[in-house]
C-alpha positions in Angstrom: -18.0 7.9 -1.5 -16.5 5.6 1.0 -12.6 4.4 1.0 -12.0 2.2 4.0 -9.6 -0.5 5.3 -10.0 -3.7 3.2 -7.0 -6.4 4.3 -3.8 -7.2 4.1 -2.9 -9.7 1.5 0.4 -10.7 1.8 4.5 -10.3 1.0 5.0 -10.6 -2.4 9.3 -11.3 -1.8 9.5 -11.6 -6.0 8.1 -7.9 -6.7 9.2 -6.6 -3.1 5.6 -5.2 -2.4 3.3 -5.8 0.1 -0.1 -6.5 -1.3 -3.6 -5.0 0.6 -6.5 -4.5 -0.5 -9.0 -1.1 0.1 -12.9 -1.0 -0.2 -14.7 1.7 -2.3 -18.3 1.2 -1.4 -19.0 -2.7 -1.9 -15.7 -3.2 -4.6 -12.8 -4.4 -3.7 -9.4 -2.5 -4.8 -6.0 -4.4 -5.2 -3.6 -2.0 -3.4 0.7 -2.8 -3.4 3.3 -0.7 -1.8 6.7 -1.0 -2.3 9.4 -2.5 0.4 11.4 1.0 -0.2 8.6 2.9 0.3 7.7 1.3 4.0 11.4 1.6 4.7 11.6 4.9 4.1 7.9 5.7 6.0 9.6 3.9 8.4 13.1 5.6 8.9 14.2 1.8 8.2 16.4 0.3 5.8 16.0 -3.2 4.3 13.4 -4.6 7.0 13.4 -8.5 6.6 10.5 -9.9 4.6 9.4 -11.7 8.1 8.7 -8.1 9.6 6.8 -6.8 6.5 3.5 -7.5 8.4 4.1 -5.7 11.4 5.8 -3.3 9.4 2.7 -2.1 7.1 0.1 -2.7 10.6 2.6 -0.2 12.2 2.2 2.5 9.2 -1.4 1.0 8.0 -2.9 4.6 8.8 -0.3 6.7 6.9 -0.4 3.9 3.5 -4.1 3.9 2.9 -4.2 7.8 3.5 -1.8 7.7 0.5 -3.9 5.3 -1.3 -7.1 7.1 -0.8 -5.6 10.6 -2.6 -4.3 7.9 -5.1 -7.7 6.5 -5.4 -9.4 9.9 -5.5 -7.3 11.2 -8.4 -7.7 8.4 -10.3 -4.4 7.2 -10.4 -4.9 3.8 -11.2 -2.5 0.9 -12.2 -2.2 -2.0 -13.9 -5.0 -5.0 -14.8 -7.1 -5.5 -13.2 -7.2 -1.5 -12.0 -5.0 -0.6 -8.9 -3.7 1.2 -6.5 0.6 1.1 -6.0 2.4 3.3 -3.8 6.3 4.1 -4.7 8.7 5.7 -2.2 7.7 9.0 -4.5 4.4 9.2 -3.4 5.3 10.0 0.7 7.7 12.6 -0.5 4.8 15.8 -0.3 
């Protein structure tokens, strides 16, 4: 089974999640994490939504680590199936 980088989609400034994407074999996953958990990856507080970007490229390594043990528990979201990451999910 292969998890890999897929791409970064985006600031979503309405939901405060940063929208990426992962790539299990040849299918596409929707992947969000919250602004609160970057922050708090980030010993930041309130980064401005112009710095989200650079933000998740900084931490890209540590966020689709989290989304991979997501992914390989099966601890999908939402329609169509997803992965989110909360503030919660970097506390272990």
């Amino acid at each position: 089974m292969s998890f890999t980088s897929g791409s970064f989609r985006g600031y979503d400034e309405d939901r405060s999640v940063v929208l990426f994407s992962m790539i299990h074999d040849l299918t596409e996953v929707p992947c969000a994490i919250s602004s609160d958990a970057m922050d708090f990856l980030d010993g930041a507080k309130r980064t401005p939504p112009a710095q989200r970007e650079q933000q998740f490229m900084r931490l890209r390594a540590s966020i689709e680590s989290c989304a991979e043990r997501k992914f390989a528990n099966a601890e999908m979201e939402g329609r169509p199936p997803g992965i989110i990451l909360r503030r919660l999910d970097f506390h272990s």
